[in-house]
C-alpha positions in Angstrom: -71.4 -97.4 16.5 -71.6 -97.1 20.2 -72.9 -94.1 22.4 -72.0 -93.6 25.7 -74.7 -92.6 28.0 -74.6 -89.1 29.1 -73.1 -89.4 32.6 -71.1 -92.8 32.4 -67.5 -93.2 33.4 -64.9 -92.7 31.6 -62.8 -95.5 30.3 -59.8 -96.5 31.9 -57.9 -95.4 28.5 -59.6 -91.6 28.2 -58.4 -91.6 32.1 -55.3 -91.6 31.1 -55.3 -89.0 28.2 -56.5 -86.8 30.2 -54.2 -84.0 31.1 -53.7 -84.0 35.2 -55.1 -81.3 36.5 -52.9 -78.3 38.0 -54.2 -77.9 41.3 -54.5 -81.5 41.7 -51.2 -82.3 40.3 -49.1 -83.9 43.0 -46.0 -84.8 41.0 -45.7 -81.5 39.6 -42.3 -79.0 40.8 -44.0 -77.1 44.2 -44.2 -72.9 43.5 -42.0 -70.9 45.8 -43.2 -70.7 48.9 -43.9 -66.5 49.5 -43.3 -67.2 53.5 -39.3 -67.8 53.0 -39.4 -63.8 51.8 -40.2 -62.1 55.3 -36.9 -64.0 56.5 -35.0 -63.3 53.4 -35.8 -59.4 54.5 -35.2 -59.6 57.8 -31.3 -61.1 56.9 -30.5 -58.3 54.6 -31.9 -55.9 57.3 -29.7 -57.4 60.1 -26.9 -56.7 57.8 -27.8 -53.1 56.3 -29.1 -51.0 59.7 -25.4 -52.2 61.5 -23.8 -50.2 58.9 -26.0 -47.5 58.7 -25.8 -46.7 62.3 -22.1 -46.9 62.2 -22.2 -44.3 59.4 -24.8 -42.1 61.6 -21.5 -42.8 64.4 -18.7 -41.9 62.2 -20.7 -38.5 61.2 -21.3 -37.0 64.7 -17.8 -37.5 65.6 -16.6 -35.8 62.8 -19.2 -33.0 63.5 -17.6 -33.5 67.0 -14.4 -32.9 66.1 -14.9 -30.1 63.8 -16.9 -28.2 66.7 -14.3 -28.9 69.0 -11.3 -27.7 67.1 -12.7 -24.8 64.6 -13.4 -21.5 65.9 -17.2 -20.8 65.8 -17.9 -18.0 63.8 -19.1 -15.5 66.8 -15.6 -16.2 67.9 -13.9 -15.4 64.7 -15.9 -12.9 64.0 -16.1 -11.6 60.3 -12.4 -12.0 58.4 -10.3 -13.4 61.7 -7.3 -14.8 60.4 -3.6 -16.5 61.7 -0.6 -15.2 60.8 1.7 -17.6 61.5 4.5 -17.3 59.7 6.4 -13.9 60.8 7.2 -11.6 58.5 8.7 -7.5 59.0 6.7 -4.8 57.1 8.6 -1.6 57.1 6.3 1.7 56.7 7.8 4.8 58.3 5.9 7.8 56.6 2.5 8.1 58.1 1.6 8.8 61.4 -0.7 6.5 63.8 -4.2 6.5 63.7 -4.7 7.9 67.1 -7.4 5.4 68.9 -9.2 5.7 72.4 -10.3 2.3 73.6 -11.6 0.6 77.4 -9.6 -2.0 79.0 -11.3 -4.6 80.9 -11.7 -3.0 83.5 -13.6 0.0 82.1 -10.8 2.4 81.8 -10.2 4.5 79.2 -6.9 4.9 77.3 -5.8 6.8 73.9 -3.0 6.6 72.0 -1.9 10.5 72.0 -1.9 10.0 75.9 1.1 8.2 75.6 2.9 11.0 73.2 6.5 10.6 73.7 6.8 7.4 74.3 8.2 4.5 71.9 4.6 2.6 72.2 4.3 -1.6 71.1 0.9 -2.6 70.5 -0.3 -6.1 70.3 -3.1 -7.2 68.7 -4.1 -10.7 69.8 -7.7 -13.2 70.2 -7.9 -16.0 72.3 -8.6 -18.7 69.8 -5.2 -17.7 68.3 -2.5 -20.4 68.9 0.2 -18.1 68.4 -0.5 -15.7 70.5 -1.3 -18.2 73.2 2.6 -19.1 72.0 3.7 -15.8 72.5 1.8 -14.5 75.8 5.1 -15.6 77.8 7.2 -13.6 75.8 5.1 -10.3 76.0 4.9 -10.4 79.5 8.7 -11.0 80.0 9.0 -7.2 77.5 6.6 -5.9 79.5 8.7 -7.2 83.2 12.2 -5.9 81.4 10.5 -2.2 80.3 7.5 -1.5 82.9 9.8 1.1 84.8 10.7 2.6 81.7 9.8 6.3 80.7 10.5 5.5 77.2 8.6 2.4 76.0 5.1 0.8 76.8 3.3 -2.1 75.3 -0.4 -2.5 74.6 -2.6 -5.6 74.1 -5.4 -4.9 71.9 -8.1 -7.7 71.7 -9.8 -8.2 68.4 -12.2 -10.6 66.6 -13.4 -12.0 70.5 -15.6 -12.2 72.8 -14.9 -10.4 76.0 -15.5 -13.2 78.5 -12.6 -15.4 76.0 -10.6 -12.5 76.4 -10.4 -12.5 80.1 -10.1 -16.4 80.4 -7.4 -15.9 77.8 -5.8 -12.9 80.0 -6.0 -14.8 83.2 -4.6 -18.1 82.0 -1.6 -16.4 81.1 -1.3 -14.3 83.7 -1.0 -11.0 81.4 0.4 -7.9 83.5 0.5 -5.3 80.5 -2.6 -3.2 79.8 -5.0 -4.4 77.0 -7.5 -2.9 75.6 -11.2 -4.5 73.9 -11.5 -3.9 70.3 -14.9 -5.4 70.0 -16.4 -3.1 67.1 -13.1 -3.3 65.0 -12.8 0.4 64.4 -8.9 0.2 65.4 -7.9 -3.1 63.8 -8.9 -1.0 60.5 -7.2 1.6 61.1 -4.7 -0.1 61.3 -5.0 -2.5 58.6 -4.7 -5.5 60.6 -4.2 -8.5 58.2 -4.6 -11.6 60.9 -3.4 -12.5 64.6 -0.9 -11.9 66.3 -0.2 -8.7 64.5 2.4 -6.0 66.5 2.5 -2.5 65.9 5.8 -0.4 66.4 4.9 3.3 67.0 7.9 6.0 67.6 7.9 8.8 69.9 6.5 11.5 67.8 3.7 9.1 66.8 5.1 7.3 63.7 4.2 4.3 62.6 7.7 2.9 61.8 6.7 -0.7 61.4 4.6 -4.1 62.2 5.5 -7.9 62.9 3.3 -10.3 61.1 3.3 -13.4 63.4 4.3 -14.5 66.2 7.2 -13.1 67.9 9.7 -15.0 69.1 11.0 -13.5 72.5 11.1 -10.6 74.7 14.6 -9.7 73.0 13.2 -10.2 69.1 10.5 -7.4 70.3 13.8 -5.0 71.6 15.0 -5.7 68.0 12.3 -5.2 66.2 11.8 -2.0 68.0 15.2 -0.8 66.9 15.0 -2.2 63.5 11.8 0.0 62.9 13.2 2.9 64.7 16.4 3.0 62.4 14.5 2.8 59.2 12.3 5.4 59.7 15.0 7.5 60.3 16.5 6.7 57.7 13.8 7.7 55.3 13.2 11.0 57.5 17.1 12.1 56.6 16.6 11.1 52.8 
């Protein structure tokens, strides 16, 4: 039996039994390499922030666009509503609530100032599309009946800002008296339901009727006030 002396070589055979060391192994399949990952991030995040910003995009346009055609709420104030379908509402046994209200112009009217007279009253906002429909039309009644004795019409502003009022009253060019209804006590009075809302008030102060919606000419307003006028009557003989 042979020893080998502590420190020889090994044999050429035991070289070869030997398992290969890891970190010297040349042959063996490389690890992946950790610097690929930075550009493997930088790819997907090319392809993600494009799509995020264009989400940011398409959300401020639509906050855009639902700025630029909704009311605000200041300019609704609380309950403002559109009637825009038309419908007649026949009431002929209760008098008016008698109002005093300031035009634009700081005066002062009140309903039982204009006893005696058949009296129309408007109620409008400017952020109304209706009214802005039928602005034309009231001032065309107004033109046929302002030398009248027997008939008047009244704008009364409601759920608006006074300065959106007067844009609203010089754009369309409105020659009949309105009046500003800022704190609301007429509109429920009245029992105002939405805009444009007209009021049909006989001589002795009776509330004969109102026009949901919007009116549809200076001669549908002549009927209405008839209409009204005859039905109350009506129910006054009965």
């Amino acid at each position: 039996m042979m020893l080998r002396p502590k420190g020889a070589a090994m044999s050429s055979d035991q070289h070869q039994n030997t398992p290969p060391s890891p970190d010297n192994d040349e042959d063996s399949v490389p690890m992946h390499d950790e610097t690929d990952a930075p550009d493997i991030q930088v790819s997907l995040r090319d392809r993600i922030i494009p799509f995020s910003a264009l989400g940011v995009v398409v959300i401020l346009i639509g906050v855009f666009a639902y700025t630029l055609y909704t009311p605000t709420s200041s300019s609704l104030g609380a309950g403002g509503r559109v009637n825009a379908t038309g419908s007649k509402v026949y009431i002929g046994d209760r008098m008016a609530p008698d109002f005093t209200l300031e035009t634009f112009d700081g005066e002062t009217v009140s309903l039982e100032d204009l006893e005696g007279k058949s009296v129309v009253i408007n109620f409008w906002s400017s952020w109304c599309p209706p009214c802005r429909d039928e602005a034309p039309m009231l001032n065309q009644f107004h033109e046929a009946t302002q030398d009248s004795d027997d008939v008047i019409l009244i704008g009364v502003a409601v759920w608006d800002r006074p300065e959106d009022s007067l844009d609203f009253m010089r754009q369309y060019n409105l020659s009949f008296t309105n009046l500003s209804d800022q704190r609301g006590s007429v509109l429920i009075d009245y029992g105002v339901y939405g805009v444009p809302e007209t009021y049909f008030i006989g001589p002795d102060g009776t509330l004969n009727g109102k026009f949901r919606g919007p009116l549809e000419s200076a001669d549908h307003i002549h009927e209405l006030k008839e209409e009204f006028a005859a039905e109350a009557n009506r129910q006054a003989s009965q």
